[in-house]
C-alpha positions in Angstrom: 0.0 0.0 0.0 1.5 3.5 -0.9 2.2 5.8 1.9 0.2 9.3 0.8 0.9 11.1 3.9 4.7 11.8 2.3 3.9 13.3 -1.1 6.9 11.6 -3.8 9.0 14.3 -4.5 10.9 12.2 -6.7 14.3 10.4 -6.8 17.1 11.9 -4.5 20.0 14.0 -6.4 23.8 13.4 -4.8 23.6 16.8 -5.7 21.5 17.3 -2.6 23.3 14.8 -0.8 25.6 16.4 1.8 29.3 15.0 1.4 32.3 15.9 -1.0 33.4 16.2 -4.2 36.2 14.1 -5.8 39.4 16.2 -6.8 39.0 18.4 -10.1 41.8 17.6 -12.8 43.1 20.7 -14.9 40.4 21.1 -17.0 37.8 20.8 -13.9 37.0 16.7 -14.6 36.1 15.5 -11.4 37.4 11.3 -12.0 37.2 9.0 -9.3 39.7 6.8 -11.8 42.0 9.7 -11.3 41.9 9.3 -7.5 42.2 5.6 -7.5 45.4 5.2 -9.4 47.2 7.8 -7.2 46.3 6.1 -4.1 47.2 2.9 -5.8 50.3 3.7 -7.1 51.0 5.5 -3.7 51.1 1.5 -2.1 52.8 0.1 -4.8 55.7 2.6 -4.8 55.4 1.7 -0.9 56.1 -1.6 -1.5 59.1 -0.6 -3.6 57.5 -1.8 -6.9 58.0 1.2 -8.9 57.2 -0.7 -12.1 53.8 -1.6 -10.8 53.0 1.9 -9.6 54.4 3.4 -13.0 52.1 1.1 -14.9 49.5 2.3 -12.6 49.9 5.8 -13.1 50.1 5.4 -17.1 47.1 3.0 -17.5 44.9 4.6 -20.1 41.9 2.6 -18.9 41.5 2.1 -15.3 37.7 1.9 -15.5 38.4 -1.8 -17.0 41.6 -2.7 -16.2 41.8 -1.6 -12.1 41.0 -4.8 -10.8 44.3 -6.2 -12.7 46.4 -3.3 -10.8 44.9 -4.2 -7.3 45.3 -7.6 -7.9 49.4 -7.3 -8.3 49.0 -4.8 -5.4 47.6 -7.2 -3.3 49.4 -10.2 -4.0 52.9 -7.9 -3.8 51.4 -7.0 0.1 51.3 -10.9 0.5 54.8 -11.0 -0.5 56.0 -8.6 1.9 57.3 -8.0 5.0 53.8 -7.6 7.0 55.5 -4.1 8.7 56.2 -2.9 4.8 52.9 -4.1 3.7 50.9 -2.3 6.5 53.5 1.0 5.9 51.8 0.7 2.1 48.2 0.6 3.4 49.4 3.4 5.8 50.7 5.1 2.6 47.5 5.0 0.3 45.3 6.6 3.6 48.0 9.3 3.6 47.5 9.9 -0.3 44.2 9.8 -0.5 43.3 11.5 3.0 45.8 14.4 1.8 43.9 14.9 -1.6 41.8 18.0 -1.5 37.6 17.7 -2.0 35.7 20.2 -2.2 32.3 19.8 0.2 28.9 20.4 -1.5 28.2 22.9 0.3 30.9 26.0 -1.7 33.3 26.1 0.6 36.8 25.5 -0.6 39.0 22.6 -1.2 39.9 20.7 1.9 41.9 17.5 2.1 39.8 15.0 3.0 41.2 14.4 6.5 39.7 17.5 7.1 36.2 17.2 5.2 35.1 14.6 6.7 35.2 16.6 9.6 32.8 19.1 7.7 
C-alpha cells in the first residue's frame, strides 16, 4: 500500500546529498579513476614496486583494467614484510586523505582528512 501522507518528490539528487566532491583535474574533470590510481600507485611505490605503480599511473583505462592493478598490489602485500605491507596501506590513507575535496556545500577545497570533519 502507498504511503500518501509523504507526497513523492521524486528520486534523491547526490547533488542534494551532503558530502564531497572528488578532486578536479586541470580542465575541472572531477574522476574518481584519477583518485584511484594515485592512491594505488601510492602503495605500490610503498612496497618498492616502482614498475607496478608506474604502470599504474600510465594506465589509459583504469575503468576496466583496475581490478588487474589491485590484484598485483595485493598479491605484492602478500609477498612482503607484514610491517612494509601495512606501511603501504598506511601510505594509500596518507595519499588519498591528503587529496583536496571540495564539500557540497561551496566552501573550498579541503583535504579529506579535514572534510570529513565538515
Amino acid at each position: 500500500e502507498r504511503d500518501t501522507a509523504t507526497p513523492n518528490s521524486g528520486p534523491i539528487s547526490s547533488r542534494d546529498m551532503p558530502g564531497v566532491c572528488f578532486p578536479a583535474d586541470t580542465e575541472g574533470v572531477r574522476s574518481t579513476s584519477a583518485f584511484g590510481k594515485e592512491v594505488f600507485s601510492a602503495v605500490a611505490a610503498a612496497l618498492g614496486d616502482e614498475p607496478l605503480a608506474q604502470a599504474i599511473v600510465s594506465e589509459k583505462d583504469w575503468r576496466h583494467t583496475y581490478n588487474a592493478h589491485m590484484l598485483k598490489v595485493f598479491e605484492a602485500q602478500l609477498r612482503a614484510d607484514p610491517a612494509v605491507a601495512l606501511a603501504s596501506l598506511k601510505k594509500g590513507l596518507e595519499k588519498a586523505t591528503a587529496m583536496d575535496f571540495e564539500p557540497k556545500d561551496g566552501t573550498p577545497a579541503v583535504p579529506l582528512a579535514v572534510a570529513g570533519s565538515i
